[in-house]
N, CA, C and O atoms as CSV, one atom per row, in Angstrom:
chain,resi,resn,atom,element,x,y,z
A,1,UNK,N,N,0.268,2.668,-30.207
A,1,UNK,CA,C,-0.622,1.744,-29.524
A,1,UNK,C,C,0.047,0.382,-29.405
A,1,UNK,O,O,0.698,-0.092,-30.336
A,2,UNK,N,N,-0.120,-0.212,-28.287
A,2,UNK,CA,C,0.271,-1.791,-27.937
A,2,UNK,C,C,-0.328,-2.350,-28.757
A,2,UNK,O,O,-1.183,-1.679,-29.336
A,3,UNK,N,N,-0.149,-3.846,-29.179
A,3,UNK,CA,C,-1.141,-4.813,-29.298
A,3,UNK,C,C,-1.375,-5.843,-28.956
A,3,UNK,O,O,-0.476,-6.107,-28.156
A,4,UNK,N,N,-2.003,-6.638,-29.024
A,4,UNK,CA,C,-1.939,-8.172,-28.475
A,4,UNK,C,C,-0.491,-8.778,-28.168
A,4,UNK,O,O,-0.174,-9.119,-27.029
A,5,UNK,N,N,0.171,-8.862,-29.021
A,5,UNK,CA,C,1.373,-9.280,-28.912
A,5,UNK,C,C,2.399,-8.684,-28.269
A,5,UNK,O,O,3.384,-9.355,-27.962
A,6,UNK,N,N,2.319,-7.327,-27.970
A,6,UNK,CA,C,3.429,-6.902,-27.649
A,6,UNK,C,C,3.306,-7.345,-26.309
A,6,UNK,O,O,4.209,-7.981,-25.765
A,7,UNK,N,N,1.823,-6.932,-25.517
A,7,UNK,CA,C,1.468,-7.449,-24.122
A,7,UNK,C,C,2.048,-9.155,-23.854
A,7,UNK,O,O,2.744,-9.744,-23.026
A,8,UNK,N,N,1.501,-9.392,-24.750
A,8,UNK,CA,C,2.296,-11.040,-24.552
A,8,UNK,C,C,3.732,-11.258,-24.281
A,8,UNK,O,O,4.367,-11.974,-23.506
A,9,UNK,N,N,3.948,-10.607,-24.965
A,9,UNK,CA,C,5.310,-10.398,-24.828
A,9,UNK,C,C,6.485,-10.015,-23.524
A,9,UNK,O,O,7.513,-10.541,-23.098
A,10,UNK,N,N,5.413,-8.406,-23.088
A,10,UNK,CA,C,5.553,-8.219,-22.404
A,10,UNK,C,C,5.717,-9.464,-20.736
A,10,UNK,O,O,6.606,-9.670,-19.909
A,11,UNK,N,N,4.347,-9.982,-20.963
A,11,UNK,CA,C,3.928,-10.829,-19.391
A,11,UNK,C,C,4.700,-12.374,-19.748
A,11,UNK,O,O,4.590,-13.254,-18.895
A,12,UNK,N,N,5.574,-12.702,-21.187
A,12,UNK,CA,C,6.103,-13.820,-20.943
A,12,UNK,C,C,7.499,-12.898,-20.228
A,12,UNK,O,O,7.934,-13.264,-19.137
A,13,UNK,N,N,8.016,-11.903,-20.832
A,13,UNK,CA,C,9.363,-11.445,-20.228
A,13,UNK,C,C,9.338,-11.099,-18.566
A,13,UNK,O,O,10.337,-11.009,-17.853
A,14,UNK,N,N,8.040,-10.944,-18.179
A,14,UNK,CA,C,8.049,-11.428,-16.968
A,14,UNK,C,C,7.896,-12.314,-16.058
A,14,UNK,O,O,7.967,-12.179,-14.836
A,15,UNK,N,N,7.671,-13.282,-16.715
A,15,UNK,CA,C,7.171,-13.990,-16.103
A,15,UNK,C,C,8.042,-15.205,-16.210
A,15,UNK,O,O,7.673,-16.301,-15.790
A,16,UNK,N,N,9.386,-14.961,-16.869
A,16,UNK,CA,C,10.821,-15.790,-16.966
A,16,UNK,C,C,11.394,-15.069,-16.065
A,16,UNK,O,O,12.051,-15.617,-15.180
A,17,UNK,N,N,11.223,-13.444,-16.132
A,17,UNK,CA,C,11.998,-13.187,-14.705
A,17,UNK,C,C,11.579,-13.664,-13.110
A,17,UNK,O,O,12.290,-13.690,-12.105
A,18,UNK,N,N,10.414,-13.959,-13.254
A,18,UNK,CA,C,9.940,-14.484,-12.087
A,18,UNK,C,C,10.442,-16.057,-11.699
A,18,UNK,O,O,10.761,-16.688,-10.691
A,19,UNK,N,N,10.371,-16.173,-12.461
A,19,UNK,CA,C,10.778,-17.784,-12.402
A,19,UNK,C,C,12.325,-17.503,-12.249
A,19,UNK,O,O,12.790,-18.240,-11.380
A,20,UNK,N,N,13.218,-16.718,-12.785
A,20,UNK,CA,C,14.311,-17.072,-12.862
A,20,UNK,C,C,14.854,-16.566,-11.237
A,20,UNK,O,O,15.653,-17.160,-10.514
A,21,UNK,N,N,14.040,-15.126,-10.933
A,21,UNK,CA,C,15.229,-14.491,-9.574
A,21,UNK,C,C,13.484,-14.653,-8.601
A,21,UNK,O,O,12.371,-14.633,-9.126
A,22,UNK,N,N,13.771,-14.788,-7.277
A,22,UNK,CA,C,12.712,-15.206,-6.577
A,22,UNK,C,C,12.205,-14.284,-5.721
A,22,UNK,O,O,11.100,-14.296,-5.179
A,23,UNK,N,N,13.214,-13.358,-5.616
A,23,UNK,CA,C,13.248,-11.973,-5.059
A,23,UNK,C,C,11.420,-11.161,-5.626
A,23,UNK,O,O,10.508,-10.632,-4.991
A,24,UNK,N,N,11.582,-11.379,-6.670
A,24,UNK,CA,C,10.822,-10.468,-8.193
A,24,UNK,C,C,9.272,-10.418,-7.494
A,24,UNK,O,O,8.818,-9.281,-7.361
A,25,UNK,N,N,8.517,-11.417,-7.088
A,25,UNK,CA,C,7.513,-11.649,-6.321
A,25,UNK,C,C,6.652,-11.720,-7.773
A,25,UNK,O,O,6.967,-11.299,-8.886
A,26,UNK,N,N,5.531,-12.369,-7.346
A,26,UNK,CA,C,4.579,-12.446,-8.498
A,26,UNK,C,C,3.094,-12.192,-7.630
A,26,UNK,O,O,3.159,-11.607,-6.549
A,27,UNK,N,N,1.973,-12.587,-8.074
A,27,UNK,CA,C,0.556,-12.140,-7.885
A,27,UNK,C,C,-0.032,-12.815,-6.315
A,27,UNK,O,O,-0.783,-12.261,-5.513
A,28,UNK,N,N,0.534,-14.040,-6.230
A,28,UNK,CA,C,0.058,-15.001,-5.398
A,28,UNK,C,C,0.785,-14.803,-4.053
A,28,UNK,O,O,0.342,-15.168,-2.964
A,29,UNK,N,N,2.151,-14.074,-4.304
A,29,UNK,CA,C,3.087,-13.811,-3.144
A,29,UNK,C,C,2.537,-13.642,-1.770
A,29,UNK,O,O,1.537,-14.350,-1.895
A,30,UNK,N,N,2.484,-13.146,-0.403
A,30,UNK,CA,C,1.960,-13.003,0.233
A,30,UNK,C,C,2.598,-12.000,1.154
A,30,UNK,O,O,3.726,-11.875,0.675
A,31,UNK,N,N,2.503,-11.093,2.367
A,31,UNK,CA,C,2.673,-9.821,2.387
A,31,UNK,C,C,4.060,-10.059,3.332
A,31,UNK,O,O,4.952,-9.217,3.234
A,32,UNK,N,N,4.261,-11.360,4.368
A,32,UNK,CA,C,5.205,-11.878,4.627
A,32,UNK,C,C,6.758,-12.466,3.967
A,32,UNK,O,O,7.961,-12.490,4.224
A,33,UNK,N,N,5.777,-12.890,2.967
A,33,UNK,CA,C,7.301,-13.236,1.505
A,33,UNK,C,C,7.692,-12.379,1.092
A,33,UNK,O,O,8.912,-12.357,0.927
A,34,UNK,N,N,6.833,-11.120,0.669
A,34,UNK,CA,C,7.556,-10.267,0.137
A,34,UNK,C,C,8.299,-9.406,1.300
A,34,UNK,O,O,9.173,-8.673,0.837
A,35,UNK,N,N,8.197,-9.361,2.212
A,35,UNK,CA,C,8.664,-8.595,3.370
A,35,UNK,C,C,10.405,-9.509,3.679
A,35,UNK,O,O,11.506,-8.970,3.793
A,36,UNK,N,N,10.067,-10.980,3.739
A,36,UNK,CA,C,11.325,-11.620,3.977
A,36,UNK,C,C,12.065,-11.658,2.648
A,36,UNK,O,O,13.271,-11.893,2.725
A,37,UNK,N,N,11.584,-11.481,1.545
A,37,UNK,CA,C,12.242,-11.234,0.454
A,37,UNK,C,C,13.139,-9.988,0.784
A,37,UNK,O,O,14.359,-10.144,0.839
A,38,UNK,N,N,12.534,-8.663,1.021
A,38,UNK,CA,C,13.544,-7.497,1.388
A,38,UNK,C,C,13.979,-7.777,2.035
A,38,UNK,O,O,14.708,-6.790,2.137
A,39,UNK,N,N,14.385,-8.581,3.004
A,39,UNK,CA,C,14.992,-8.391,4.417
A,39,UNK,C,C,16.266,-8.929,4.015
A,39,UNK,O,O,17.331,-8.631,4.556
A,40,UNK,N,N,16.138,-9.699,3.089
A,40,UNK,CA,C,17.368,-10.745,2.762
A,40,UNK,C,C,17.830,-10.640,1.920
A,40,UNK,O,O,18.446,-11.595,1.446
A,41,UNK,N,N,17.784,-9.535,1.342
A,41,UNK,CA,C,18.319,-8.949,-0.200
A,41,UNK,C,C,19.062,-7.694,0.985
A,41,UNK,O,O,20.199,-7.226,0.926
A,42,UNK,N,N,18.354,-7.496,1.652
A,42,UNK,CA,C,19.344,-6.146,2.754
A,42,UNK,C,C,20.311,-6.793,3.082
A,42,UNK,O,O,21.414,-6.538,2.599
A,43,UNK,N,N,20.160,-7.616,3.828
A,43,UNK,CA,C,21.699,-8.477,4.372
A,43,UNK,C,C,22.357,-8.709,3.461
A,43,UNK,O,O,23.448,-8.160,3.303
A,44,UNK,N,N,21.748,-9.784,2.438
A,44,UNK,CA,C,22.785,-9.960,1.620
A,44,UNK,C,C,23.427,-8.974,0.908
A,44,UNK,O,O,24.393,-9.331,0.235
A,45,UNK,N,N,23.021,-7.491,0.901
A,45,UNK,CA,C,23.894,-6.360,0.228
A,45,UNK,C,C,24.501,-5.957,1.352
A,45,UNK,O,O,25.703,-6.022,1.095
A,46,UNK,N,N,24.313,-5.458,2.801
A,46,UNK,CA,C,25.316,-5.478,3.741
A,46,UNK,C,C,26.423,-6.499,3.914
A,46,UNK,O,O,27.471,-6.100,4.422
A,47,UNK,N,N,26.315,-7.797,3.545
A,47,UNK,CA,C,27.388,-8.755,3.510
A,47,UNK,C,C,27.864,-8.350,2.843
A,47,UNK,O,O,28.818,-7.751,3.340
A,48,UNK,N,N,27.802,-8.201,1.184
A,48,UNK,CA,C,28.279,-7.975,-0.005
A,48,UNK,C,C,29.393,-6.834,-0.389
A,48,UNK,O,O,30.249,-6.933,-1.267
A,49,UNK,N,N,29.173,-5.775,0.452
A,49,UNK,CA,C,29.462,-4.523,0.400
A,49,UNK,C,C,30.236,-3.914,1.880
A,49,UNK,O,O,29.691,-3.439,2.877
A,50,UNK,N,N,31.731,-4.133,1.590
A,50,UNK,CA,C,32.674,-4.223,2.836
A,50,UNK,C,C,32.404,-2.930,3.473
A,50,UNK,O,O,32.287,-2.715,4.679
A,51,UNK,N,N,32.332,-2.209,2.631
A,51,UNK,CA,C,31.799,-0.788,3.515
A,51,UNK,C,C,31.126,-0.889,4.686
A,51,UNK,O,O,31.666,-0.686,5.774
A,52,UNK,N,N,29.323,-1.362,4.467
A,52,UNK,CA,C,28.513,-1.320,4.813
A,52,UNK,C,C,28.797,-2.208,6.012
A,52,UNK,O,O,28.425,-1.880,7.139
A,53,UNK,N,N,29.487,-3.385,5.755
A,53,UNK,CA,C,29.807,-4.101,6.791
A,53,UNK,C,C,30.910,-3.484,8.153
A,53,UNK,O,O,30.930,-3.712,9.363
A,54,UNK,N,N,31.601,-2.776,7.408
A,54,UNK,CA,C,32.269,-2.005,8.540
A,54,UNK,C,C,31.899,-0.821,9.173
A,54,UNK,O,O,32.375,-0.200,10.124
A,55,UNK,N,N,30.942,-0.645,8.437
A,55,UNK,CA,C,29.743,0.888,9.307
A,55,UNK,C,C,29.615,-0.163,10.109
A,55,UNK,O,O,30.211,-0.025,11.178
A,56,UNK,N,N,28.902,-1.418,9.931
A,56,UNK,CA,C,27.771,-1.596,11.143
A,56,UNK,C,C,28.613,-2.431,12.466
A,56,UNK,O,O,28.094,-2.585,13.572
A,57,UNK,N,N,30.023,-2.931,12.097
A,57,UNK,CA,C,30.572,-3.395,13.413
A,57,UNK,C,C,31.295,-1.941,14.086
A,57,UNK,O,O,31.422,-1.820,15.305
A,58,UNK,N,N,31.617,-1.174,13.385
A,58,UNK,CA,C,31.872,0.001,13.569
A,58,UNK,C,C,30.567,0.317,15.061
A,58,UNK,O,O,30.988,0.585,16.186
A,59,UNK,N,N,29.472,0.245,14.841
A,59,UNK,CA,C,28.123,1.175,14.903
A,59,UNK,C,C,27.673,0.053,15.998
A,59,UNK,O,O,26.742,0.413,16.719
A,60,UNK,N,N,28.093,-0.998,16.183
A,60,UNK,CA,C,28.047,-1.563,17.258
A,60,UNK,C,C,28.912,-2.527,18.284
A,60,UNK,O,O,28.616,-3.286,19.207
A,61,UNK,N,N,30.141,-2.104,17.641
A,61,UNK,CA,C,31.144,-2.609,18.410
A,61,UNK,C,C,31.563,-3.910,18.596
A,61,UNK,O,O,31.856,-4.491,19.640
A,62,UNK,N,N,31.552,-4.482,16.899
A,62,UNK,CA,C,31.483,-5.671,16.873
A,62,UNK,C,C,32.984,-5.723,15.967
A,62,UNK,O,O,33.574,-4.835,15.352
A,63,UNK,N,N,33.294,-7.144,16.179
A,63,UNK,CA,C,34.302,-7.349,14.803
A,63,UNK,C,C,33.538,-7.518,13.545
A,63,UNK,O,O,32.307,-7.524,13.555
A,64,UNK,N,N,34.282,-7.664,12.387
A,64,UNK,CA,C,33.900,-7.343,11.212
A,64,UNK,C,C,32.715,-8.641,10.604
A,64,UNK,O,O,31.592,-8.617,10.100
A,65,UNK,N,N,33.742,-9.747,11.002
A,65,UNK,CA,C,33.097,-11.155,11.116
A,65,UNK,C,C,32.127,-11.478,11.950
A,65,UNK,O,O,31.091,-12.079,11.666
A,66,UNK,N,N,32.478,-11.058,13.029
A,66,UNK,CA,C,30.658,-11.406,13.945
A,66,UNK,C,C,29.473,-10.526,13.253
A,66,UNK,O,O,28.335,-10.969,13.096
A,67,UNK,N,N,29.773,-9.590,12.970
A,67,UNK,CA,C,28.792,-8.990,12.096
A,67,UNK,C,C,28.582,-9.898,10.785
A,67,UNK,O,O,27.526,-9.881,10.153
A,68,UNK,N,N,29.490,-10.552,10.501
A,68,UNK,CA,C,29.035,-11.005,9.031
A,68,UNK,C,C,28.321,-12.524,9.175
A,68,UNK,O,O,27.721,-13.212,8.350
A,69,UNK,N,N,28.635,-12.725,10.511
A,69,UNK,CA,C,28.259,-14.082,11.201
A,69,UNK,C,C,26.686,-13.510,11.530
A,69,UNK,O,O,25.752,-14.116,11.004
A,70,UNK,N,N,26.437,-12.484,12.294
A,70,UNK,CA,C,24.705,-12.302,12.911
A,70,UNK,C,C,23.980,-11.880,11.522
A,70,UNK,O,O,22.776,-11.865,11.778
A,71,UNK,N,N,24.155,-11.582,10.361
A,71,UNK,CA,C,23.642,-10.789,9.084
A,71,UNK,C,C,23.249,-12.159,8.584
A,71,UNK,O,O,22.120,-12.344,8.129
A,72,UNK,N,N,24.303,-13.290,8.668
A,72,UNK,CA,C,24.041,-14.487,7.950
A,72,UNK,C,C,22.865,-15.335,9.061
A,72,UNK,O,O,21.984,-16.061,8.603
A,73,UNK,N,N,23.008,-15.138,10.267
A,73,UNK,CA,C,22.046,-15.837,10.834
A,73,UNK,C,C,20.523,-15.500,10.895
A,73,UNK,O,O,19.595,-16.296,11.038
A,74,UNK,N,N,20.452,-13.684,10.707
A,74,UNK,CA,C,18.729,-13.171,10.164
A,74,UNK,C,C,18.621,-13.510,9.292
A,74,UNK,O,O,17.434,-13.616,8.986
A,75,UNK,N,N,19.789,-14.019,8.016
A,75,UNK,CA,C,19.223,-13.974,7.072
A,75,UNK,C,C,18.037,-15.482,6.566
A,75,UNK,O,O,17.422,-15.773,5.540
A,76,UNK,N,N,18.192,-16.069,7.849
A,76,UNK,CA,C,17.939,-17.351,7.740
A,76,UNK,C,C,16.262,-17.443,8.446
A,76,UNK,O,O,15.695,-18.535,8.430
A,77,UNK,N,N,15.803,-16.639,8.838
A,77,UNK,CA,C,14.600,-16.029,9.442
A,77,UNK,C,C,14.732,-14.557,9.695
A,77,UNK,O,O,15.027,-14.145,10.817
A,78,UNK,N,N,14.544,-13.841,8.788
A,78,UNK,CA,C,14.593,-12.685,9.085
A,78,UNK,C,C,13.751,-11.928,9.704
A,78,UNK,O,O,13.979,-10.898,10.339
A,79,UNK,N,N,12.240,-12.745,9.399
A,79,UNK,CA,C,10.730,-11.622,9.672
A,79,UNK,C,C,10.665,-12.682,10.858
A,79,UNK,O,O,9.978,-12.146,11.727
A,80,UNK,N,N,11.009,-13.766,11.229
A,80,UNK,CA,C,10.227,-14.721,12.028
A,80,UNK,C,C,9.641,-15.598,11.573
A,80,UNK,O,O,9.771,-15.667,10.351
A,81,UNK,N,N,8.543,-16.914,12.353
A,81,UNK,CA,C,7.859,-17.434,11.297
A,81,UNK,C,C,6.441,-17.084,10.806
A,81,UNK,O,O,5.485,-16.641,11.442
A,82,UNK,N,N,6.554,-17.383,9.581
A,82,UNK,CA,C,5.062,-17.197,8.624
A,82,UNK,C,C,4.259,-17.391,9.598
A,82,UNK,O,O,4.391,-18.274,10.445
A,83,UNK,N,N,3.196,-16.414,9.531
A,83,UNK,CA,C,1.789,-16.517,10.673
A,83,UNK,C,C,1.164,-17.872,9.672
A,83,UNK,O,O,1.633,-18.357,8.643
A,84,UNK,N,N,0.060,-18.186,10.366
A,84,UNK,CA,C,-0.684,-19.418,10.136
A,84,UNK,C,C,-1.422,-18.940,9.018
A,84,UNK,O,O,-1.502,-17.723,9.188
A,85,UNK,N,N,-2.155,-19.336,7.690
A,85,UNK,CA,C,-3.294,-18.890,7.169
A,85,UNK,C,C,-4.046,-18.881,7.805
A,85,UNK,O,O,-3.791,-18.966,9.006
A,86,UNK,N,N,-5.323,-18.779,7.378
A,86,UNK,CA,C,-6.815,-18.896,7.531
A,86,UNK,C,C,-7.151,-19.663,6.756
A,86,UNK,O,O,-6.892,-19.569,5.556
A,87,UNK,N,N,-7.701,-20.443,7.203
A,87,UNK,CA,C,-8.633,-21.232,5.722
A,87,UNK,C,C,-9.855,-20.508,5.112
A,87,UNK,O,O,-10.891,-20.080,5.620
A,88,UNK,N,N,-9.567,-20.515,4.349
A,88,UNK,CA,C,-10.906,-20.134,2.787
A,88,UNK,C,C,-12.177,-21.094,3.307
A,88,UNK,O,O,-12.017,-22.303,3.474
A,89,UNK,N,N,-13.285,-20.513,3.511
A,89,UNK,CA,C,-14.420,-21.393,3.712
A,89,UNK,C,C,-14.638,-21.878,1.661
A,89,UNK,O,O,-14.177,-21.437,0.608
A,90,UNK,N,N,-15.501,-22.877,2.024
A,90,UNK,CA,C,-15.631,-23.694,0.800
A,90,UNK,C,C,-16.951,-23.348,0.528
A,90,UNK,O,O,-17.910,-23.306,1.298
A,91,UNK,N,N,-16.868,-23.054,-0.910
A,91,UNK,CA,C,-18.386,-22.165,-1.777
A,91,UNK,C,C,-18.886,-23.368,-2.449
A,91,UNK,O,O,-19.892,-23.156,-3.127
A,92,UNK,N,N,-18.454,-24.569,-2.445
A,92,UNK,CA,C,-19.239,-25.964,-3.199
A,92,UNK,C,C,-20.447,-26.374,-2.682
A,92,UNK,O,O,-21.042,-27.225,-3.343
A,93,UNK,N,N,-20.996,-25.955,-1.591
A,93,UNK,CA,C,-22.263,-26.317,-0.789
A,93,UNK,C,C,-23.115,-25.835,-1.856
A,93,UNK,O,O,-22.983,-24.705,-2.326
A,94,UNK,N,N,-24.215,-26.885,-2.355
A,94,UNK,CA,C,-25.080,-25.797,-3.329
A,94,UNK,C,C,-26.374,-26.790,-2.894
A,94,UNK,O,O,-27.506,-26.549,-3.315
């Protein structure tokens, strides 16, 4: 059986990983962040990984570098921009 502490334990060790890599997403995230979060962890492992980079100029007939040039430029908006919220109506009226 867990106990108090171990759970504690548990949600501080996460909750340094959250803070530390930004990727990790936490509760409040939203369905866009976490979406541009993957998008840019993809590129950045297609940059990363010469292989992958030469499949894809390979796969579209690019040099190696313009590919590593357009990977770096989604990576800078990858999903597009954040849709607008909605505002929260306000429950203080009493």
């Amino acid at each position: 059986m867990s106990s108090t502490t171990d759970r504690y334990n548990i949600m501080a060790q996460l909750e340094h990983l959250q803070s530390k890599y930004v990727g990790t997403g936490h509760s409040d995230i939203t369905r866009h962040e976490w979406l541009q979060n993957q998008h840019r962890d993809s590129y950045a492992s297609y940059i990363g990984h010469q292989s992958m980079l030469h499949y894809f100029a390979i796969a579209e007939n690019e040099s190696v570098s313009r590919m590593r040039y357009k990977f770096l430029q989604r990576m800078v908006v990858s999903c597009g921009v954040e849709p607008k919220k909605e505002k929260q109506p306000n429950n203080d009226d009493k």
